[in-house]
N, C-alpha and C positions, 0 to 999 in steps of 0.2 A: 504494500500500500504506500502512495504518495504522501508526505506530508508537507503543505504547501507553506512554510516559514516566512511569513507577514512583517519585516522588521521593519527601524527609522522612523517615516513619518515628519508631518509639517509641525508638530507640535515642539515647545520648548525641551521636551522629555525625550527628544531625538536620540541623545548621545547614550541614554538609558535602556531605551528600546535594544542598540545595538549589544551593548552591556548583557544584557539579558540573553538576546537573543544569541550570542555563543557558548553560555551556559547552557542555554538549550540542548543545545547539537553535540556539548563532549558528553548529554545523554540520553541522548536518542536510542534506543534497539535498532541498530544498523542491520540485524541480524532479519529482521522483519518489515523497516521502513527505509525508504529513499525520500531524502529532504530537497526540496528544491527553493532554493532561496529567490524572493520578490522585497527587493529592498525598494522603499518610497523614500524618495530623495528629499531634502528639506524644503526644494523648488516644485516640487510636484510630482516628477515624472516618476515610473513603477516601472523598476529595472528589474530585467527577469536576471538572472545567474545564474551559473551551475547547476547540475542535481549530483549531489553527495550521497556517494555509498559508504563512507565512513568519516568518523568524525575528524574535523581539521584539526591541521596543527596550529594555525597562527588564525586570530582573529583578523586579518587584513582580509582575508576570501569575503567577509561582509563587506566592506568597502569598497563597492561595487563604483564604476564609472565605466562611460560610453562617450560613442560619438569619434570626432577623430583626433587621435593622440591621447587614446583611453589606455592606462595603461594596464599591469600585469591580471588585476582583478576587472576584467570587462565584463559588460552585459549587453541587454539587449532592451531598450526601450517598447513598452508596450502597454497593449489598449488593456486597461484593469479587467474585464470582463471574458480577457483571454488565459487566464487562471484556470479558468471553471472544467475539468476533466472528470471520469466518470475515476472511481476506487479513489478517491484522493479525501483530503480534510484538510482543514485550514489550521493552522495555528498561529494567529495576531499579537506576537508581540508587540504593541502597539500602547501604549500609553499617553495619559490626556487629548486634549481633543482630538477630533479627524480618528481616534485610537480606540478610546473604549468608553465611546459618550454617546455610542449606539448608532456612530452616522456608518463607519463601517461594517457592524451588524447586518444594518440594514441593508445595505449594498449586498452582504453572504446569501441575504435573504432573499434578496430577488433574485441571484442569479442561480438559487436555487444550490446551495454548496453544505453542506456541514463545517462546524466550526466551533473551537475550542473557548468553552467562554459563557459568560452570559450574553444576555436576547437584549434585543433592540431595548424596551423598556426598562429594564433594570440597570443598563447601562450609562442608558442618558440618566436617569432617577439618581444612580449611584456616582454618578459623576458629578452633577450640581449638588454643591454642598447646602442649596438654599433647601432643594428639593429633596433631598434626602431629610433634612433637620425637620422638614411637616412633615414627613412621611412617621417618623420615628417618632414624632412629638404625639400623632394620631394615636400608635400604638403601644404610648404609656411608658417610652426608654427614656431613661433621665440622661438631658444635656445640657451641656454650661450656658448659659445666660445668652444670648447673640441676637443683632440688629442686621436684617438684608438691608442693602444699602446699592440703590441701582443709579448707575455713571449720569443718568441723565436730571435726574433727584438732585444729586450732588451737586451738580452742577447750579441748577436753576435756584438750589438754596442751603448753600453748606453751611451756613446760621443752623438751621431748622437740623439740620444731621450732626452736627456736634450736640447738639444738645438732647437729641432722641441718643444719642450714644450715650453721652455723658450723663441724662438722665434714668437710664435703663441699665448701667453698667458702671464697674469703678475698672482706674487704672492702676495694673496695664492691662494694655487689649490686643488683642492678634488681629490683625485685619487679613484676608486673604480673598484670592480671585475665586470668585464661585463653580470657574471650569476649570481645573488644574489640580497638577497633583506633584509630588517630588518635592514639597517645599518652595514650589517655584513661585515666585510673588511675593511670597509670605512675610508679614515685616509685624516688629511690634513696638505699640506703642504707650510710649512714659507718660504724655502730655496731649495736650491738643494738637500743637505745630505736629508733632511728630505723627497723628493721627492721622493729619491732610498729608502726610508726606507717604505713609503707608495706602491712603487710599489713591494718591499718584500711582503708587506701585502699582498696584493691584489692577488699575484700569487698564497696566501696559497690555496686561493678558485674555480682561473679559468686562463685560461691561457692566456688567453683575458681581459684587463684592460681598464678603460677608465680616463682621465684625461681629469678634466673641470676648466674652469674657476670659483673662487669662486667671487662669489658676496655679495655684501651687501643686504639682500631684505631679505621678510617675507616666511612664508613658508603658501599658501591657496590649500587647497585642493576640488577636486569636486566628488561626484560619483556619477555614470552612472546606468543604468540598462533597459534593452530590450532586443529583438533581431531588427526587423527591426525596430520600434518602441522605438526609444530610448529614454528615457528622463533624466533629471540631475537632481540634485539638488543645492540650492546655495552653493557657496562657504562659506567654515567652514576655521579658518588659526588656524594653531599651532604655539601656543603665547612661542615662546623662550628667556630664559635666561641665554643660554652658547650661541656659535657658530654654534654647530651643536648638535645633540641628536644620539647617538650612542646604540648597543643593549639593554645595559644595562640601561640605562634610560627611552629608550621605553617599556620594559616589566617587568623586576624586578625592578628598584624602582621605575615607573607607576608615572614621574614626567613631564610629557606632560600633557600640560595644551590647551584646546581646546575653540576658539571662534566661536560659531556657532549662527546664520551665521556672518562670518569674517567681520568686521567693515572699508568698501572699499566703493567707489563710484560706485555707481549704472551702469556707463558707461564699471568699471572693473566686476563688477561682471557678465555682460552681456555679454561682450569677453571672461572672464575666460569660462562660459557655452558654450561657442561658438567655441573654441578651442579646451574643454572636446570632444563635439560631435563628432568635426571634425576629432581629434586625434582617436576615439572610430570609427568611421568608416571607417576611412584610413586603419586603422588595423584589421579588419572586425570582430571586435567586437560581441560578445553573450554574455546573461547573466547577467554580471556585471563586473566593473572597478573602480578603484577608480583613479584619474588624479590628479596629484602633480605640483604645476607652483610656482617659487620664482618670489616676487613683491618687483619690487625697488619704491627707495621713490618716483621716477618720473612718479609712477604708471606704468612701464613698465613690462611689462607680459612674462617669461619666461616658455617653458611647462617642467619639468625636467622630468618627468617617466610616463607611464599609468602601475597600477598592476591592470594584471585580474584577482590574488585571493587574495585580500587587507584583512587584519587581520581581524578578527571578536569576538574579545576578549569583553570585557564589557565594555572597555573603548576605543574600536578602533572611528578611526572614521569614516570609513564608513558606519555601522549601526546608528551609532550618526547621521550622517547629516540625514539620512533618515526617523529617528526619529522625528525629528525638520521637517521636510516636512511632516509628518502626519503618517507615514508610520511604523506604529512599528515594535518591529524584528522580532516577531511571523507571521506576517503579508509579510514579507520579504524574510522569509527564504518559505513560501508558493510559492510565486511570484515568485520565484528562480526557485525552482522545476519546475514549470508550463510552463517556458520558456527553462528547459533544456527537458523537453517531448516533447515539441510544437517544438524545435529546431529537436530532435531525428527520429519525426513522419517526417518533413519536409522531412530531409537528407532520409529514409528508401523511401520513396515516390518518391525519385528522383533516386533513385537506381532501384526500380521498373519501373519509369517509360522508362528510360534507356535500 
């Protein structure tokens, strides 16, 4: 069977996707799949590359180029909708917009492909930090304090949004872009100046911003994986030594330090699970997720994000916890595929039966 490897992308989260995506490949079962790599360039174009029967030696094979004076890694420029082959699946490494905010879901969807992941709607839903915080707010998950705050609002009267902040919230406050993910945007704020300067930030990426409540608490994470049949893992926390970990600390200088599993009371770690679920089904969840909740020292459980395409880099975490659950990554990224056929064959069966 084909496995159609979806790296890059127009999004900030570009250099991450490719990150990821050769984590993929040193674990693939070569023994049963041929990967064919489709890198999206940060200008648009969807360059087909190689098809690998075993896994590379050097990450440069992703770094694909065309055209003329393309050098040792070439490809082949092509129309997206020339992907789509019978015995094949998709797998999107693909992060923030254009990635896993449901717009290329939906494209899998119409041309009719399987693919690794959640659906159109869970995607977009789990991507807007606005749209997920009602969604979870509906169904009764406690989350820290937070103001949506849209570019256009801002604009016509940032009197009136300082003070819906400042009156709904103390500082300091996180402000970030409502479609993004990796830290990208994210800025916090002491004061007011520093407010408007974070909500600058923010608008570089989306035009929809959210501003929360900052707390004092740890950061534990859960991840998820099924379709109807969900299950967790324990919670893992990321052992911090600034305030918060921004792009750069998460991927280039890879100074996230990980406790798996996070060192909590059994009473929390059995709510954290319990909220993962709850959160992963409200949002009708496939596939896999990874579920982010800050813990104050009174053990109190906040759920801050569900990503349902969480990094898969060599030191992400959510291959790690699943790792620590028994579950290696060869073994994962199997399980992944099997649930996005099994999800594929479901959806094609309800169309037929229709």
């Amino acid at each position: 069977m084909k496995i159609v490897l979806l790296y890059g992308g127009r999004s900030a989260e570009h250099e991450v996707s490719i990150l990821s995506a050769y984590s993929v490949l040193q674990a693939v079962y070569y023994d049963y799949y041929q990967v064919q790599l489709v890198f999206i360039a940060k200008t648009g174009e969807w360059v087909k590359g190689p098809l690998l029967t075993e896994k590379p030696t050097s990450e440069e094979v992703l770094h694909l180029t065309w055209g003329e004076g393309a050098g040792d890694f070439s490809g082949e420029v092509i129309q997206p909708s020339s992907i789509k082959e019978d015995d094949a699946i998709v797998f999107p490494i693909l992060h923030g917009p254009n990635g896993e905010d449901g717009t290329i879901q939906g494209f899998f969807e119409t041309i009719g492909m399987p693919y690794v992941g959640a659906g159109v709607l869970t995607s977009a839903c789990g991507m807007d930090k606005i749209m997920t915080k009602y969604i979870l707010q509906a169904g009764g998950i406690p989350q820290v304090p937070y103001v949506p705050v849209l570019k256009n609002q801002w604009k016509e009267n940032p009197k009136q949004i300082f003070e819906q902040c400042e009156g709904t919230l103390l500082y300091p406050m996180f402000v970030k872009p409502a479609n993004m993910g990796s830290s990208v945007g994210i800025s916090k704020a002491e004061n007011r100046e520093e407010l408007q300067n974070a909500l600058h930030e923010a608008y570089k990426y989306d035009t929809r911003a959210i501003v929360e409540q900052g707390i004092e608490a740890r950061e534990i994470e859960v991840a998820i994986l099924g379709n109807e049949d969900v299950r967790t893992t324990q919670a893992g926390e990321i052992v911090k030594d600034v305030d918060f970990y921004d792009y750069n600390s998460k991927y280039i200088d890879n100074k996230i330090v990980m406790q798996i599993p996070a060192e909590i009371p059994d009473e929390v770690q059995e709510k954290a699970q319990e909220y993962a679920k709850k959160a992963y089904i409200l949002l009708g969840g496939s596939g896999l997720s990874r579920c982010d909740f800050f813990l104050t020292n009174k053990n109190e459980l906040f759920l801050n994000e569900l990503n349902t395409m969480p990094g898969f880099t060599q030191f992400s975490m959510y291959p790690s916890l699943w790792e620590k659950m028994g579950l290696k990554y060869g073994d994962l990224i199997e399980e992944l595929i099997q649930l996005g056929l099994n999800r594929f064959n479901q959806r094609q069966a309800f169309l037929m039966d229709a």
